[in-house]
C-alpha positions as semicolon CSV with decimal commas, in nm:
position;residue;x (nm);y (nm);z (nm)
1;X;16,639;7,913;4,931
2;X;16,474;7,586;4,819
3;X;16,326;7,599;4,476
4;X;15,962;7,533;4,393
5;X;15,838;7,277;4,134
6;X;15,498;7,281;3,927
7;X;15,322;6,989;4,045
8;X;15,410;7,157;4,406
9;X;15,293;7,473;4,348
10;X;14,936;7,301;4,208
11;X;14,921;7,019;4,507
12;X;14,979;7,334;4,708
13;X;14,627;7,494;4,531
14;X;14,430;7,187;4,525
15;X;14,505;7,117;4,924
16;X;14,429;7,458;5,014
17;X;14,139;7,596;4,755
18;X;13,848;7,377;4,627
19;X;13,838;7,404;4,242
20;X;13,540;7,646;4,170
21;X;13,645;7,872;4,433
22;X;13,512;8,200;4,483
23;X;13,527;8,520;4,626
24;X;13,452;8,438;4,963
25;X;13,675;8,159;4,988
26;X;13,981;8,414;4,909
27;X;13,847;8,627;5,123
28;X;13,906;8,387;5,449
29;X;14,248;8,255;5,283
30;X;14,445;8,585;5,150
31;X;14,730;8,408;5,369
32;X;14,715;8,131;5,157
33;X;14,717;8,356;4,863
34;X;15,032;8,486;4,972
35;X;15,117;8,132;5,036
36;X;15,102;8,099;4,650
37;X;15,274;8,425;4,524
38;X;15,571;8,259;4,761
39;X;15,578;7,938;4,597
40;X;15,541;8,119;4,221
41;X;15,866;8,316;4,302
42;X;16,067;8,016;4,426
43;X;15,912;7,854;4,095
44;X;16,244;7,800;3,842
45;X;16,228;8,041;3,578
46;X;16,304;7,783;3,317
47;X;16,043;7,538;3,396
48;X;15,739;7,834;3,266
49;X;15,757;7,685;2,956
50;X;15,496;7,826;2,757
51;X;15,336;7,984;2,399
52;X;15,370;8,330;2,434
53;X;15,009;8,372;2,477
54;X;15,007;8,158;2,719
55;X;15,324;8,289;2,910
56;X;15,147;8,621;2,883
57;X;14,812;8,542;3,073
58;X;15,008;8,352;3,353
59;X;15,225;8,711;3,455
60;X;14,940;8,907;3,384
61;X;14,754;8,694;3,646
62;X;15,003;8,645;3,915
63;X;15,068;9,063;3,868
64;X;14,681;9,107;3,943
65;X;14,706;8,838;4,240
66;X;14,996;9,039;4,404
67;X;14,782;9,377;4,322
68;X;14,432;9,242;4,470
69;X;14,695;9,122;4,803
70;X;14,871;9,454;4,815
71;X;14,532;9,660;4,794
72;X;14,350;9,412;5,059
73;X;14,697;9,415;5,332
74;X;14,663;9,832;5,302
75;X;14,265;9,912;5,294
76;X;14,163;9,585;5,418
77;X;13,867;9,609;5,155
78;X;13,742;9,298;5,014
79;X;13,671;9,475;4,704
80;X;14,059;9,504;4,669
81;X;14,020;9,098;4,616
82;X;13,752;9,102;4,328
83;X;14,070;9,015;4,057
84;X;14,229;8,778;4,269
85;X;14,000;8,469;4,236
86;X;13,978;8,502;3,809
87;X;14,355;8,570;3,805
88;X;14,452;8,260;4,068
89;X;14,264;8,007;3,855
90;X;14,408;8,194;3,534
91;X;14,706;8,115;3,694
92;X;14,651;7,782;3,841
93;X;14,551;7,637;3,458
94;X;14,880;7,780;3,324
95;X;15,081;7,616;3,610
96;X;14,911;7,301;3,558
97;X;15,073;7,245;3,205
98;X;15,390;7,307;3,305
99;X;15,655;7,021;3,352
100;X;15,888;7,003;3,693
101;X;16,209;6,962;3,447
102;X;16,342;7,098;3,126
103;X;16,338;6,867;2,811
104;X;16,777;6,854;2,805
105;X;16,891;7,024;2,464
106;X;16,596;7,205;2,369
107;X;16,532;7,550;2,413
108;X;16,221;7,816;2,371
109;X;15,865;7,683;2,502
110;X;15,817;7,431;2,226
């Protein structure tokens, strides 16, 4: 399975969601919500490079993304998609800092 890089997984975003996106924009693109959660699982685990903090917020978000989708695919309420558009740009601003390669002989996310 090919691997996914940062800068793909946030071209990916800005192609598909306008920057202040809302509600009803996730609403008419859950696919391409799903679209994301794919690309975030293909993403290298050593490239999420970040301060613990940091590294913290970005699975907390992508856990309530895959939630919100879960909820909406078995109810089919939008309310099930009320965390999903805080968490993706949560998310999206954590991706965005990291890098698509590891700095060679260093280790940790400093």
């Amino acid at each position: 399975m090919p691997r996914s890089f940062p800068t793909q997984i946030v071209a990916y975003l800005e192609s598909t969601f306008t920057k202040q996106f809302d509600s009803s924009e996730i609403h008419g693109k859950v696919g391409a919500v799903a679209g994301f959660l794919d690309l975030y699982n293909d993403l290298r685990p050593e490239l999420i490079r970040l301060p613990p903090a940091e590294f913290s917020a970005l699975v907390a978000a992508v856990a309530e993304i895959r939630f919100g989708i879960d909820q909406f695919r078995s109810t089919g309420r939008e309310a099930s998609l009320y965390r999903v558009t805080p968490s993706l740009r949560m998310a999206w601003s954590m991706i965005e800092k990291l890098d698509d390669q590891v700095p060679s002989g260093r280790r940790g996310w400093a």
